[in-house]
Each structure stands twice: as C-alpha cells, then as structure tokens.
C-alpha positions in Angstrom: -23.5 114.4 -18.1 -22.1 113.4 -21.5 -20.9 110.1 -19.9 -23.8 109.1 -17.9 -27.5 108.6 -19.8 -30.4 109.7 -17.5 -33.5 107.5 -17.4 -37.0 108.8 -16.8 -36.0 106.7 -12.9 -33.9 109.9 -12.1 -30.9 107.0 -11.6 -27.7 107.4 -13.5 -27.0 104.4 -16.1 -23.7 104.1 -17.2 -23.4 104.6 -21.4 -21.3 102.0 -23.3 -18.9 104.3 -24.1 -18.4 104.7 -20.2 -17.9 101.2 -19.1 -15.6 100.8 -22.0 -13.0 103.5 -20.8 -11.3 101.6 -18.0 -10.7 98.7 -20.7 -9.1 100.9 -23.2 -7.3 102.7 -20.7 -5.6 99.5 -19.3 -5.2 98.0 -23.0 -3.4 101.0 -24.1 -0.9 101.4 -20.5 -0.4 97.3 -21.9 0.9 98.2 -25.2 3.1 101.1 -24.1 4.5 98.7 -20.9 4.5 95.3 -23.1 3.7 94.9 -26.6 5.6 97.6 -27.6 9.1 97.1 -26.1 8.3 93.3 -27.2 8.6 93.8 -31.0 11.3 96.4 -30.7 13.5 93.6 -29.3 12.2 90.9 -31.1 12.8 93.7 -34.3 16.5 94.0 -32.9 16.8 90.5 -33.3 16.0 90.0 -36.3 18.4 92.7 -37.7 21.0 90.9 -35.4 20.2 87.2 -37.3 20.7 88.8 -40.8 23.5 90.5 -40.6 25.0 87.9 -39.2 28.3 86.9 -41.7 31.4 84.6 -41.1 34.1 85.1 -38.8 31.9 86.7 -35.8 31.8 85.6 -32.4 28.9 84.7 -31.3 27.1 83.3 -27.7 23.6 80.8 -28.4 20.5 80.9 -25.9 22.1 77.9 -24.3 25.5 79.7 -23.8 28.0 78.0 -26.4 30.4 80.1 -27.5 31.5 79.8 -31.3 32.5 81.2 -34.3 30.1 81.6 -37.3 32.0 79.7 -39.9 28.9 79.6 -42.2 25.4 81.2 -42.8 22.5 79.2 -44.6 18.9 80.1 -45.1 17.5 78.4 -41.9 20.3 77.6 -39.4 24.2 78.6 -38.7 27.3 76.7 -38.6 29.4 77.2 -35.7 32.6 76.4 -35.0 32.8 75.6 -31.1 36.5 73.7 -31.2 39.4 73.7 -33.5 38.0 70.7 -35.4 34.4 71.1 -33.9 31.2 72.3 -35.8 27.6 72.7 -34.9 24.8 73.9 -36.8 22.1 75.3 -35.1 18.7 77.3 -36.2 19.2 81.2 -36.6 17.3 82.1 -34.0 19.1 80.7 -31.0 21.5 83.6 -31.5 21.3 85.5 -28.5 24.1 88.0 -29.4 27.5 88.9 -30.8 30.7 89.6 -29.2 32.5 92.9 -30.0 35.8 91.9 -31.0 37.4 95.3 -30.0 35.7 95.7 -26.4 35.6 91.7 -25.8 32.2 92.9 -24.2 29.1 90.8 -25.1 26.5 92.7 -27.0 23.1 92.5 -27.4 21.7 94.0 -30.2 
C-alpha cells in the first residue's frame, strides 16, 4: 500500500506521512470549528471600535450603558449621566445600540 512501507519482516510499518494524517485531520476540523470563527469576530470588532463616532449608544463588557461623547486614539469618552463622564479603552465596547430598533447589536 502507498500508505504502509513493507519491511523485508513481512510486518506493515506505518510511513510518516501515515501517522501524520490523524493530526492534520484534527488540526484542520480546529481551524474550521475555532480559529476561524475566532478572527471573524474579533475582525467584526474591530470594524465595530473604528467606526465608532459621537452621539452613538453604546453598552461596555461590564454592562454600562453610555453615550460616546468623544473618540481618542486609545480609549472612549462616555457619557453615563447627564453631568457624568467615563473614559474607558476602545476595546471594552462590546456593541452598539440601534437607535431605530432600540435592539442591542452586535456587530
């Protein structure tokens, strides 16, 4: 067999190429299952962090609800009250709130 070298024993010796299948075969169902759907969301999320712009409605990973107010190169400043501000990094974003809908969206 192509698969399976035969010594002058008569007993079949699995090739390299053979004992390596099963590990390419489970690395590649990984990256479909894992890797893959991984950076297409973290991808999302970055588009989501640079479009953000002033006036949106936003929800953090720790579940504050706010107002962008202003956008700098590393963080966000949010407006949480009427005479309350935060800033916080970029990427605690966790999504935007349609303002038609009222519906939370993840992009």
């Amino acid at each position: 067999m192509f698969l399976f070298g035969q010594t002058s024993g008569g007993a079949a010796q699995p090739s390299m190429f053979g004992a390596l299948i099963p590990f390419i075969i489970i690395f590649v169902i990984f990256y479909f299952l894992i890797i893959m759907p991984a950076r297409k969301k973290q991808k999302n999320h970055q588009q989501l962090i640079t479009s953000l712009k002033g006036g949106e409605r936003v929800i953090t990973a720790g579940g504050i609800f706010g107002t962008v107010t202003r956008v700098m190169d590393d963080r966000i400043e949010l407006e949480v009250d009427k005479n309350t501000r935060v800033q916080i990094a970029k990427s605690s974003i966790s999504s935007v709130i349609d303002p038609q809908q009222g519906v939370v969206t993840a992009k």
